[in-house]
N, C-alpha and C positions, 0 to 999 in steps of 0.2 A: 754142526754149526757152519756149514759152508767148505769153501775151499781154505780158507786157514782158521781152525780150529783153537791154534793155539796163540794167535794173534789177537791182542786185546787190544783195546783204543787208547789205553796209555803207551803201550808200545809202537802202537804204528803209528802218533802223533810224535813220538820220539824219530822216527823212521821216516815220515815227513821233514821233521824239524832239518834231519841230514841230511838227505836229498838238496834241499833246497840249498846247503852250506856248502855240499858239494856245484852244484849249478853256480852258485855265486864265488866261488873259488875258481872253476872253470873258468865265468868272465873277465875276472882276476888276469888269471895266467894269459888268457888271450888278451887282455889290454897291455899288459907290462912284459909278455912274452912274445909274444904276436904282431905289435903293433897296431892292434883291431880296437880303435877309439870307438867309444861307443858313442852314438849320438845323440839328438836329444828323446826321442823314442825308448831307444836303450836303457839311458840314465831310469826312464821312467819304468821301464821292464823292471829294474834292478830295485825299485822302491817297493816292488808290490812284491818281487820274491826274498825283501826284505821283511814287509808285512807276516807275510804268509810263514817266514821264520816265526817269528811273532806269536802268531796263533799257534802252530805246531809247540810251540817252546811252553807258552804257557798252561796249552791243555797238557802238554804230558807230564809238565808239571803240577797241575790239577788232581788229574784224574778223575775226572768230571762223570757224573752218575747219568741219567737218562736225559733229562733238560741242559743238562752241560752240554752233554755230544751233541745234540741236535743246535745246541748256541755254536758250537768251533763250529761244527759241519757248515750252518751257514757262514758264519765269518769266513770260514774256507772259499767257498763257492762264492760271495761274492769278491774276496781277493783275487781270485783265480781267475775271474770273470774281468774283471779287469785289469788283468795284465793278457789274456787271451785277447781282449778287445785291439790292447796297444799292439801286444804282439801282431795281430790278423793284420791293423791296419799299415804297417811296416811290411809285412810278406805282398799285399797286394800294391802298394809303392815298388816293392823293388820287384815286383811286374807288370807294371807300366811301360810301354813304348816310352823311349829316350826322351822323343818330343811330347810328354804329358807330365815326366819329372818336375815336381815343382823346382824354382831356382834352392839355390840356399841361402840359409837365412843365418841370422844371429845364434850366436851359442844361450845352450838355456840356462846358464848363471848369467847373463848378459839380460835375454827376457825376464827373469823373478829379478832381477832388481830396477829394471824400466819398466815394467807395467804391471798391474795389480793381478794376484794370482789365478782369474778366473783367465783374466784377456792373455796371460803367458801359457799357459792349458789348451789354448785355444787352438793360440797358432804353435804351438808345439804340435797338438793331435793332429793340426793341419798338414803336418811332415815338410820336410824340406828334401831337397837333393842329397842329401850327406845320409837320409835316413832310407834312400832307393838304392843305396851304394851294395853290394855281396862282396863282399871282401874273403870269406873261409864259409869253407862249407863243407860238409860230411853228409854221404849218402844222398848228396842229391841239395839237400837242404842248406838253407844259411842259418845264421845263427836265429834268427829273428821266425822264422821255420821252426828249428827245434826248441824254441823257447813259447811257441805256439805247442806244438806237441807236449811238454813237460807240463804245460801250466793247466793244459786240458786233462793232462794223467794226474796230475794231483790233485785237482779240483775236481778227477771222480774217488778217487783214492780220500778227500775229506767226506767225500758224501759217506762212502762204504763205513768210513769208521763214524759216521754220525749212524746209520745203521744199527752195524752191530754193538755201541753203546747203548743207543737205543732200546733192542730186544735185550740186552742184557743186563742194562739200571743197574749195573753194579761197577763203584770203584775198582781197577782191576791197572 
């Protein structure tokens, strides 16, 4: 059955579910350990790899047979697809020449209660200067970097186990 044989889709929606509690515990320790405020980009990172808890939590609670897996898988993939998106556009902000930096702008509980959620989305995705900032970084990357990398690993890691539930249609 591939390279993990003995990994079923209940288990590695559970092994998901963690991943993602570990990533957001991470952000955690760097917000309140760190001093590394996230900003409004960020905040929105943290909403999809709250989602994406979400879906992981419920399917391995499931255990979902062949049209299950193939429902989380996509739910995955387009979670993942858009925190990849927020992620990407935050990495290529904060490589931007200085002088292309948008200014900065209002905090985003400031924007969701002045303007309606479509128009606070907007200019959030639009990024500000606080969301071009690299403040910690490992291996090269910042945070906004490996929160791109993570959200593209797990968003093929829901495909794989929409997959193998798939050829397997069995609760497991």
């Amino acid at each position: 059955m591939g390279m993990f044989p003995r990994l079923t889709p209940r288990l590695g929606y559970l092994g998901g579910f963690l991943v993602c509690v570990l990533l957001f515990a991470f952000a955690l320790y760097l917000q309140y350990f760190e001093d590394q405020n996230p900003c409004p980009l960020c905040i929105l990172q943290r909403i999809a790899y709250i989602a994406l808890m979400a879906v992981f939590l419920v399917a391995a609670l499931h255990g979902p047979g062949r049209i299950g897996s193939i429902v989380y898988g996509v739910l995955a993939l387009i979670v993942t697809g858009a925190g990849a998106t927020i992620a990407a556009r935050q990495v290529w902000l904060q490589h931007l020449p200085p002088s292309l930096v948008p200014e900065c702008g209002p905090g985003l509980e400031y924007m969701l209660r002045r303007f309606p959620l479509h128009r606070a989305l907007e200019k959030v995705l639009a990024g500000s200067g606080e969301c071009a900032e690299v403040g910690w970084t490992f291996l090269g990357l910042s945070i906004a970097g490996w929160s791109l990398v993570w959200f593209v690993l797990l968003g093929a890691f829901g495909v794989a186990l929409a997959v193998i539930g798939a050829r397997r249609g069995a609760k497991s």
